[in-house]
N, CA, C and O of each residue as an XYZ file, in Angstrom:
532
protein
N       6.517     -2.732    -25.617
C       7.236     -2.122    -24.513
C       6.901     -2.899    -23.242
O       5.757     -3.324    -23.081
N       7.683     -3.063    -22.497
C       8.181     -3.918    -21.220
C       6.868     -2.438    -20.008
O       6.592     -1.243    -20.121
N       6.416     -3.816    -18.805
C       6.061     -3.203    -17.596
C       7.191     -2.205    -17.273
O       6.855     -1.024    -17.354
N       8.554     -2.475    -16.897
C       9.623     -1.290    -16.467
C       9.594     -0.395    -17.537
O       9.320      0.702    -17.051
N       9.752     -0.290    -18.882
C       9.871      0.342    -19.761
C       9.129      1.419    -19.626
O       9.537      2.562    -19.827
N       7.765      1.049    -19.207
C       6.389      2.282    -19.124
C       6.603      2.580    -17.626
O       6.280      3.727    -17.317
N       7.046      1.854    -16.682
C       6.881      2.381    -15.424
C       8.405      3.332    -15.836
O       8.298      4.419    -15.269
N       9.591      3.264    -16.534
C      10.430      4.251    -16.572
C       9.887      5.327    -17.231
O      10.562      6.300    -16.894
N       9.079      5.644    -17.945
C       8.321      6.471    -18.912
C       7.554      7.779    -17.745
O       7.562      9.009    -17.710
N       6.829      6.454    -16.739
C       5.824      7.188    -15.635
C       6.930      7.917    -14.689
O       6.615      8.714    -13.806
N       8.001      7.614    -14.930
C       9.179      8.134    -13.704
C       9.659      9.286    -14.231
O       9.549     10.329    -13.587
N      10.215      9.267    -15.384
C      10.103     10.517    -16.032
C       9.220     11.714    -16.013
O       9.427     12.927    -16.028
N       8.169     10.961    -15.975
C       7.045     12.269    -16.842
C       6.630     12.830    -15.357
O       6.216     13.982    -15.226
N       6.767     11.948    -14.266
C       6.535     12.618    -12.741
C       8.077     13.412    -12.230
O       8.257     13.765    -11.064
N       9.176     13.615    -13.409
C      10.428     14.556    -13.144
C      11.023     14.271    -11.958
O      11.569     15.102    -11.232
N      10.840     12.113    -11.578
C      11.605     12.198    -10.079
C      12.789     11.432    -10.933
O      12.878     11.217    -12.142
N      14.037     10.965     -9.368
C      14.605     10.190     -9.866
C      14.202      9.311     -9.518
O      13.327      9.167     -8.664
N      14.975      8.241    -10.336
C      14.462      6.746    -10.002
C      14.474      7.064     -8.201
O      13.472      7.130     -7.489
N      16.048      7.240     -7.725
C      15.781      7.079     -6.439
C      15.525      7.473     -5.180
O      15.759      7.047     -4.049
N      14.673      8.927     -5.946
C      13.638      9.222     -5.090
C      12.290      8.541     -5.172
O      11.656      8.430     -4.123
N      11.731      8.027     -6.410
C      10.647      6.891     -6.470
C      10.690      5.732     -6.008
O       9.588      5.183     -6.018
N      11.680      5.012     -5.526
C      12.090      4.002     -4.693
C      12.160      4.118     -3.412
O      11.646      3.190     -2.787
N      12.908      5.454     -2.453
C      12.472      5.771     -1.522
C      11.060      6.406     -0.991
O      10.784      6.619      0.190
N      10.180      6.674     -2.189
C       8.423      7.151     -1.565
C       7.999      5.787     -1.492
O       6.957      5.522     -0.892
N       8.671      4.903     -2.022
C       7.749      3.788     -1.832
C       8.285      2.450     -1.074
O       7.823      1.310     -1.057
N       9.631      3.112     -0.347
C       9.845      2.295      0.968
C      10.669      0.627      0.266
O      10.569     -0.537      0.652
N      11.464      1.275     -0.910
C      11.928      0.177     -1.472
C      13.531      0.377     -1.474
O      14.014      1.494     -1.663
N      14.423     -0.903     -1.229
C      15.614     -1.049     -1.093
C      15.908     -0.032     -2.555
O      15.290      0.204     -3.593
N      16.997      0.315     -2.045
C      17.932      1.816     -2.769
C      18.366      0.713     -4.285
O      18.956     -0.322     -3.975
N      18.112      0.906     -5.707
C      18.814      0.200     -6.456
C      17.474     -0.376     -6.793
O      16.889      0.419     -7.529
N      16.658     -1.582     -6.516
C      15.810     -2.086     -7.058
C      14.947     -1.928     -8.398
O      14.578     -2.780     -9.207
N      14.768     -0.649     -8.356
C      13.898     -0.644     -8.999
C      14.917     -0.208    -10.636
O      14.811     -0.705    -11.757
N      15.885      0.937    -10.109
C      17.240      1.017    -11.121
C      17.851     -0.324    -11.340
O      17.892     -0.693    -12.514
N      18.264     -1.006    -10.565
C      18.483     -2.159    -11.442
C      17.671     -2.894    -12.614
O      18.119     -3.435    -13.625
N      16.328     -2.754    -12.175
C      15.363     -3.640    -13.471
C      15.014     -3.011    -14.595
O      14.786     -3.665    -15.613
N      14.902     -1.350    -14.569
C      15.226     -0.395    -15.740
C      16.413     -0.678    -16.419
O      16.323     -0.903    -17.626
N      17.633     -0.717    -15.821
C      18.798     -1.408    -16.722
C      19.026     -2.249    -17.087
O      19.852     -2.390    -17.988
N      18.317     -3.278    -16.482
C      18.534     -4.934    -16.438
C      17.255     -4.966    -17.641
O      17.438     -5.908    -18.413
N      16.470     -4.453    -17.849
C      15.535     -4.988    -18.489
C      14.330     -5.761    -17.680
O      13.190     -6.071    -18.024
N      15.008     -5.926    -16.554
C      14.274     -6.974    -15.857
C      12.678     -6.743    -15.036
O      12.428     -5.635    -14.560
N      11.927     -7.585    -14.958
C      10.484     -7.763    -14.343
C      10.592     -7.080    -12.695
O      11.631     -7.405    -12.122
N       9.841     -6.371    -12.056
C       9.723     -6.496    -11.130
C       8.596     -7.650    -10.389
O       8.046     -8.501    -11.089
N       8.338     -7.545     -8.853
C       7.547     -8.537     -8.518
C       5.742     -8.004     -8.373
O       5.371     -6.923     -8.829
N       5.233     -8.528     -7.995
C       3.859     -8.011     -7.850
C       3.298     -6.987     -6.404
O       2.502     -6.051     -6.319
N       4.267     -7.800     -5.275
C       4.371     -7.130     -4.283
C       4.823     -5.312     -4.950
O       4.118     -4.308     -5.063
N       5.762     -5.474     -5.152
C       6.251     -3.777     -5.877
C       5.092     -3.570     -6.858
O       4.889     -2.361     -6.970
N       4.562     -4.031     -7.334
C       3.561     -3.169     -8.258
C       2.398     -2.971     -7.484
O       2.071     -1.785     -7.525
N       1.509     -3.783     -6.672
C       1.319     -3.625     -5.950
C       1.168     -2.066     -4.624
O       0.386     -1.177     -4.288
N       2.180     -2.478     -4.390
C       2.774     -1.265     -3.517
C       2.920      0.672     -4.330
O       2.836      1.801     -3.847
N       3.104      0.252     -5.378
C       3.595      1.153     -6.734
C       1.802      1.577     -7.408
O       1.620      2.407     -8.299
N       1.022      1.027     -6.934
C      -0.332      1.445     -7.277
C      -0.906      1.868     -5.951
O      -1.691      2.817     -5.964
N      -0.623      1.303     -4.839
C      -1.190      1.995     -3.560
C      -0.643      3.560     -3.768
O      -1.326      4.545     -4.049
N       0.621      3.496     -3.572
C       1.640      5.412     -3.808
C       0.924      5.982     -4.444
O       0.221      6.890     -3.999
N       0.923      5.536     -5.823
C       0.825      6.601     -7.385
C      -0.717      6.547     -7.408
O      -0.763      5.796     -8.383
N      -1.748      6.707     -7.168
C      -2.864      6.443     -7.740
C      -3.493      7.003     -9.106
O      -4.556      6.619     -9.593
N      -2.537      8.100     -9.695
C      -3.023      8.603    -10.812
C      -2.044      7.078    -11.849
O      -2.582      6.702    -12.890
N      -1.067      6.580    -11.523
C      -0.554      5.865    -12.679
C      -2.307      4.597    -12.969
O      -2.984      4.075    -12.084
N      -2.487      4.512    -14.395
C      -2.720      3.717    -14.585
C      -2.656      2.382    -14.362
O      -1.450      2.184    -14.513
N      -3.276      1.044    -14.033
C      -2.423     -0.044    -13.779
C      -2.682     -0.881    -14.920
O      -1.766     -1.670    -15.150
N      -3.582     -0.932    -15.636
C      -3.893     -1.320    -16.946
C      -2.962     -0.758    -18.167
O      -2.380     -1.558    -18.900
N      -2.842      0.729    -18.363
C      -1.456      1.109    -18.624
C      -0.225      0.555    -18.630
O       0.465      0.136    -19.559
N      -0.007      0.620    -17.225
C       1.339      0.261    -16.837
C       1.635     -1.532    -17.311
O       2.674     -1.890    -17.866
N       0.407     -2.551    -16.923
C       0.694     -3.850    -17.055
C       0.609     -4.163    -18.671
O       1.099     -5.256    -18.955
N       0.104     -3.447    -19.739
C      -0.871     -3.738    -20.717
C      -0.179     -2.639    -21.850
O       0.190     -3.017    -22.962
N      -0.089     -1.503    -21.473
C       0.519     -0.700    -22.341
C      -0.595     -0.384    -22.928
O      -0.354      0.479    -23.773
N      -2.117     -0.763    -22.884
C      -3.476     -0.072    -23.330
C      -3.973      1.267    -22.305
O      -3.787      1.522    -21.115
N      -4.645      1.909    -23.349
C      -5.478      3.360    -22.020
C      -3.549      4.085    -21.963
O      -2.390      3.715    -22.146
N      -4.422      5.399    -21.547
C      -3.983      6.443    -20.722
C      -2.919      5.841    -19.757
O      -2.921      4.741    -19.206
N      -1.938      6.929    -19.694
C      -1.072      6.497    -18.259
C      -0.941      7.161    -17.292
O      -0.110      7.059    -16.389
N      -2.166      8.235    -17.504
C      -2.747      8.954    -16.254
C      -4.055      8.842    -16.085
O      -4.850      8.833    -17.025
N      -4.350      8.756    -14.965
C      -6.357      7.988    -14.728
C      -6.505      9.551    -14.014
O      -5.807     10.034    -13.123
N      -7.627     10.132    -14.712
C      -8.465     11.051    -14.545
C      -8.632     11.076    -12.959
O      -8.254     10.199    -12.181
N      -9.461     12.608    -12.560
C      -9.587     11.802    -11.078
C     -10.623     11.082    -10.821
O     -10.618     10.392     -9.801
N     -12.001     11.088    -11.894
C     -12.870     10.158    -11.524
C     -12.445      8.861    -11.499
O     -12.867      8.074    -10.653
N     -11.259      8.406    -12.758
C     -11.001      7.174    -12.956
C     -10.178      7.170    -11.629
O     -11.026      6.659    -10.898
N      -9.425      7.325    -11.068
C      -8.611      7.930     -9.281
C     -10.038      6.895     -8.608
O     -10.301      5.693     -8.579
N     -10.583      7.948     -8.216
C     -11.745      7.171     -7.483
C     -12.373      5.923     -7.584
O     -12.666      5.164     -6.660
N     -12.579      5.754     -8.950
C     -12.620      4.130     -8.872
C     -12.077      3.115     -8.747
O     -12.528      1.995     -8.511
N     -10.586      3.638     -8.976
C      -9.558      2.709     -8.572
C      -9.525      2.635     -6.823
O      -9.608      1.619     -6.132
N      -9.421      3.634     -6.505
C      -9.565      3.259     -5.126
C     -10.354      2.584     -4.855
O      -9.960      1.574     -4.272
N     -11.562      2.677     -5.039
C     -12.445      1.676     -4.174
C     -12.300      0.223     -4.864
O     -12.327     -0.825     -4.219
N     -12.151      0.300     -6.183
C     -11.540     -1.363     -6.681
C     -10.320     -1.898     -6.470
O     -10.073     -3.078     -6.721
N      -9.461     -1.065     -5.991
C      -8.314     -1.319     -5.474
C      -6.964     -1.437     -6.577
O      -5.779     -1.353     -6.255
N      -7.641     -1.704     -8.274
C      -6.815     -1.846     -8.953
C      -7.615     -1.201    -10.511
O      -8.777     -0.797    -10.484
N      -7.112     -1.200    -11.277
C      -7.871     -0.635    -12.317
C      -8.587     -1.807    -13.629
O      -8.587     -3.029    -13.479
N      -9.012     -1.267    -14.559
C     -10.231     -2.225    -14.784
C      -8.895     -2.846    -16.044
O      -8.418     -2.347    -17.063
N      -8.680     -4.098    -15.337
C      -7.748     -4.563    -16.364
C      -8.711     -6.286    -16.735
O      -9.334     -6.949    -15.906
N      -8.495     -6.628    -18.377
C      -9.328     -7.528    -18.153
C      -8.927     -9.075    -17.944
O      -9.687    -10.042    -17.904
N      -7.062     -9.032    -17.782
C      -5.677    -10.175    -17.402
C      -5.805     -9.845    -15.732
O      -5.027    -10.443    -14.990
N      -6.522     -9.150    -15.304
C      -6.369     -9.432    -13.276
C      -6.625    -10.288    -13.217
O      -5.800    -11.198    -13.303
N      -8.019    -10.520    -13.023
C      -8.183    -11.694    -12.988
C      -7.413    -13.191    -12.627
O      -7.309    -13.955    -11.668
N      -6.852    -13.064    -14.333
C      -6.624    -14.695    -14.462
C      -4.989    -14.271    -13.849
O      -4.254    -15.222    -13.586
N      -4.598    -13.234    -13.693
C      -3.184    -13.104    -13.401
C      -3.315    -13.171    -11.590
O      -2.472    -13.724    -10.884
N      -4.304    -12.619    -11.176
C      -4.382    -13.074     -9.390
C      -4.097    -14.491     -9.510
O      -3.167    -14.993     -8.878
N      -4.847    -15.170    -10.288
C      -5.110    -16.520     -9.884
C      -3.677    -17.100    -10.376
O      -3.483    -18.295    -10.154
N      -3.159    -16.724    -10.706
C      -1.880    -17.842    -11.230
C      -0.707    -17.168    -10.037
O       0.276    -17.806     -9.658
N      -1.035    -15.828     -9.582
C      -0.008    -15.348     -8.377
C      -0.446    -15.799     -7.123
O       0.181    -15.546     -6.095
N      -1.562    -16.499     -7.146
C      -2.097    -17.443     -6.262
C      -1.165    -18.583     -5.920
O      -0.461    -18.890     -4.958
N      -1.530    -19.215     -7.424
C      -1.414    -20.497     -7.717
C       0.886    -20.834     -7.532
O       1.546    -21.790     -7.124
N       1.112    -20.007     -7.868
C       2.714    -20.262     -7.497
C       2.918    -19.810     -5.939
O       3.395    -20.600     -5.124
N       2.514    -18.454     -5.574
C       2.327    -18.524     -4.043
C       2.690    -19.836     -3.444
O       3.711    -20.120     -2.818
N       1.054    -21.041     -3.931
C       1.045    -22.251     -2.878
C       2.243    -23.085     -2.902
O       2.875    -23.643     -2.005
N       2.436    -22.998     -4.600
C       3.894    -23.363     -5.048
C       5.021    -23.400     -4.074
O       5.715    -24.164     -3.404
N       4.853    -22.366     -4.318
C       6.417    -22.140     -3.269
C       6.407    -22.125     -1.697
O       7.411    -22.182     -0.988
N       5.235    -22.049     -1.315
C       5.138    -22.261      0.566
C       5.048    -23.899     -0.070
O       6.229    -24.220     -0.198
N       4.223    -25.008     -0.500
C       5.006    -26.242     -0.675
C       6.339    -26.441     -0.976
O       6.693    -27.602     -1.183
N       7.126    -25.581     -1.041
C       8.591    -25.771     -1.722
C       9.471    -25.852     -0.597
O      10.296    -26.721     -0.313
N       9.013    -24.323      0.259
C       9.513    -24.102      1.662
C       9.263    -25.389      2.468
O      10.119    -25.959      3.146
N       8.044    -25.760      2.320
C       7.828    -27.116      3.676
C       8.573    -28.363      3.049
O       8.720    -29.327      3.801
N       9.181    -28.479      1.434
C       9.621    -29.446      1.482
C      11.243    -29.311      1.788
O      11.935    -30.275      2.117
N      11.602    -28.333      1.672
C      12.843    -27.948      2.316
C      13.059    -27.801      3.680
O      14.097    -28.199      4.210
N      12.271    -27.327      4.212
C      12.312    -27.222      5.975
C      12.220    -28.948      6.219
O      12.791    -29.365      7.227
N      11.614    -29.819      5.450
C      11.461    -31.208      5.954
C      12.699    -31.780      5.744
O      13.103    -32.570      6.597
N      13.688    -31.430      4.342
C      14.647    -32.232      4.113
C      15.551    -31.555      5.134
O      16.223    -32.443      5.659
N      15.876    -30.285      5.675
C      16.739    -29.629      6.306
C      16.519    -30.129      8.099
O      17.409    -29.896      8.916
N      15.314    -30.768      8.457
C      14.673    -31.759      9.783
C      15.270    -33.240      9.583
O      15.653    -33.959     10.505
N      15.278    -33.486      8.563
C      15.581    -34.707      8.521
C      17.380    -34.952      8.653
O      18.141    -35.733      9.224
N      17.462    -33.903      7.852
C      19.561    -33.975      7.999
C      19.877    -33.620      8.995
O      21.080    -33.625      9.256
N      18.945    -33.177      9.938
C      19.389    -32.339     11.322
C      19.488    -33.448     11.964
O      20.528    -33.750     12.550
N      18.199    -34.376     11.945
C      18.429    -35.681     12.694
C      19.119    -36.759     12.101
O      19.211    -37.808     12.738
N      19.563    -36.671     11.102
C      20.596    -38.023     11.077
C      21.867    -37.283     11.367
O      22.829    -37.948     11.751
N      21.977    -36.075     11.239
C      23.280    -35.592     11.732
C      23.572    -35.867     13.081
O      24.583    -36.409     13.527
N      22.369    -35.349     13.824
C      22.106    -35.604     15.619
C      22.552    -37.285     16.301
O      23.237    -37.561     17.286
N      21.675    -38.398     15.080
C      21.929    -39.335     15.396
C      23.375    -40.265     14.692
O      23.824    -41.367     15.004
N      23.660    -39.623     14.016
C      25.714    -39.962     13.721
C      26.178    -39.560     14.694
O      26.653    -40.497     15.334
N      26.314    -38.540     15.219
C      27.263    -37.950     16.254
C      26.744    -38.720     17.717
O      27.605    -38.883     18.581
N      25.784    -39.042     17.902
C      25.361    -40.144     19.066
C      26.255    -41.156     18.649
O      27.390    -41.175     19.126
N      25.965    -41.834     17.984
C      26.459    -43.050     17.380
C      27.860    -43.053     17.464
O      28.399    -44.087     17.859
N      28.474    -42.185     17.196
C      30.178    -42.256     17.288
C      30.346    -41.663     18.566
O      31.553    -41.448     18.668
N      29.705    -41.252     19.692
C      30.335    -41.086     21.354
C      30.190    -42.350     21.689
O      31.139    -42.927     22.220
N      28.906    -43.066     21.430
C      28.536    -44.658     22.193
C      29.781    -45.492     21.645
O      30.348    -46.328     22.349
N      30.159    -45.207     20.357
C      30.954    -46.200     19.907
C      32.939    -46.348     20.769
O      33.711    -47.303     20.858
N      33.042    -44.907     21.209
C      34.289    -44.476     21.862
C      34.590    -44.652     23.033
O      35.669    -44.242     23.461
């Protein structure tokens, strides 16, 4: 079973609709219904955000489909202060949401460079054809 699959499971069993669970958690109307239908992944930011809200959902649960998909309230408390639950893929999964992060801010600067550079040969064509007239 799919991350959405169990997070549709957790939506259920908390008797909301999807889009009242999208609006407690300050998310564009549709999002989260689209990836239940779509099948599709959400991002980390939303899960993220989706473990700050819910603190009884599991996040080991939810990512893993292992454990409970309700955390006790002692297990509550420890998540809070760890911020996430005792999963033993955090870890190496921070580090690779790291690692594309840098990815893609290099992606942005190489696009902002090619989009500087067409600005100025654009700048300097259009010079070029007043001097020439």
């Amino acid at each position: 079973m799919s991350v959405i699959a169990r997070l549709s499971e957790y939506i259920k069993l908390r008797k909301f609709s999807v889009n009242k669970f999208e609006s407690e958690l300050g998310f564009s109307n549709g999002i989260i219904a689209k990836a239940i239908r779509g099948g599709k992944t959400i991002g980390s930011d939303k899960l993220e955000r989706i473990f700050q809200v819910y603190i009884d959902l599991n996040p080991t649960w939810l990512l893993t489909g292992n454990g409970e998909m309700i955390l006790t309230d002692e297990k509550k408390r420890d998540t809070e202060v760890s911020g996430i639950g005792d999963c033993e893929n955090c870890e190496r999964l921070k580090e690779k949401i790291d690692m594309l992060q840098q990815l893609l801010e290099s992606k942005t600067e190489t696009i902002r460079a090619y989009q500087s550079n067409e600005s100025s040969n654009t700048d300097s064509t259009e010079s070029k054809g007043r001097n020439s007239a």
